[in-house]
N, C-alpha and C positions, 0 to 999 in steps of 0.2 A: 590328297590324303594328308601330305605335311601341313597344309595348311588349315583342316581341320582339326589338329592333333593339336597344334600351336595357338587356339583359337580356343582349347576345350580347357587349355593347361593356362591359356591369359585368365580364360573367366575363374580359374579356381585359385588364382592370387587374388583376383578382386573379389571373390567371395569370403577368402580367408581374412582377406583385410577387414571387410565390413563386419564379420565377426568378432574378431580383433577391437574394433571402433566399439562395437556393441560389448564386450566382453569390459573395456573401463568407462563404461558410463555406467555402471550401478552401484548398490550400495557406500561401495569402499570409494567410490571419487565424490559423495556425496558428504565428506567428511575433510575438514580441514586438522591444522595443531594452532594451537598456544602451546606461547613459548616466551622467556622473557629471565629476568634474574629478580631476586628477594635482597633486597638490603634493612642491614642492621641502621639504626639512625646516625647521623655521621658518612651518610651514604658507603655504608662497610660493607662486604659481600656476607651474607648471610647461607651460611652451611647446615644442611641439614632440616629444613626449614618444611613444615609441611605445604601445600597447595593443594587448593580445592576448588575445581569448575563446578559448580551449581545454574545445570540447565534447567530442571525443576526439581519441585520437592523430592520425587526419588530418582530422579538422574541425577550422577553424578560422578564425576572423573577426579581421582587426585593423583597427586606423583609428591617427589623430597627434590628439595633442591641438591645437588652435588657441592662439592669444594669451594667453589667459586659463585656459590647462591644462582647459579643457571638451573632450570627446569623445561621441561618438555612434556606436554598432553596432546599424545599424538590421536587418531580417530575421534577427533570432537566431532557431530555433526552439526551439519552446515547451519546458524541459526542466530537470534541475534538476542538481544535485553539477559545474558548469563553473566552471572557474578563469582568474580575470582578470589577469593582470602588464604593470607597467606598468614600462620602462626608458627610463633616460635617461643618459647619461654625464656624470660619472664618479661618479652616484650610484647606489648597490644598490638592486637593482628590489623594488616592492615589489608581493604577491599576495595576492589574497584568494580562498577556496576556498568551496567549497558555494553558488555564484551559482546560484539560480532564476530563469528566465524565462518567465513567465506570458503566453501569448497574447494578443494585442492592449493590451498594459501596457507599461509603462517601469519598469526594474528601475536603481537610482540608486546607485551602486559607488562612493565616493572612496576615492583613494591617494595615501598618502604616502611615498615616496622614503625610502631612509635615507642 
């Protein structure tokens, strides 16, 4: 009888786990970030600074850079030919093209302002 008790309670750790396995393979693992910093020209950290991920014409993710011109676009999905621009006044914005975002990775973008 123990040893079917203890037999009944293994398969429902390994049931729970495969659950568990099945529970982060969707959506939300299906999604990477960029992330990266804005500089003013003079390689200067650029504060405040908008960014904009253009995955199509109406997808689109932005965030501001903080203090130190770092930025974060967290839930990109996973995908690849997306363009990044980063503007700031009254300097011309500066874009980088063919960004790939790899599923559960962090894709690392710096820009420089001209």
């Amino acid at each position: 009888m123990k040893k079917v008790i203890f037999i009944a309670i293994a398969a429902l750790f390994v049931l729970a786990g495969d659950y568990a396995h099945a529970a982060n393979t969707g959506p939300a693992s299906q999604t990477g970030t960029v992330s990266g910093k804005v500089y003013k020209p003079g390689n200067v950290a650029c504060a405040d600074a908008g960014v904009e991920l253009v995955m199509s014409k109406d997808n689109k993710l932005s965030a501001k850079t903080d203090a130190s011109g770092s930025f974060i676009i967290a839930g990109v999905p996973a995908g690849a030919n997306y363009t990044l621009t980063a503007t700031k006044a009254p300097y011309k914005p500066a874009t980088k093209t063919a960004v790939t975002v790899t599923a559960q990775k962090t894709t690392t973008v710096n820009l420089v302002l001209k």
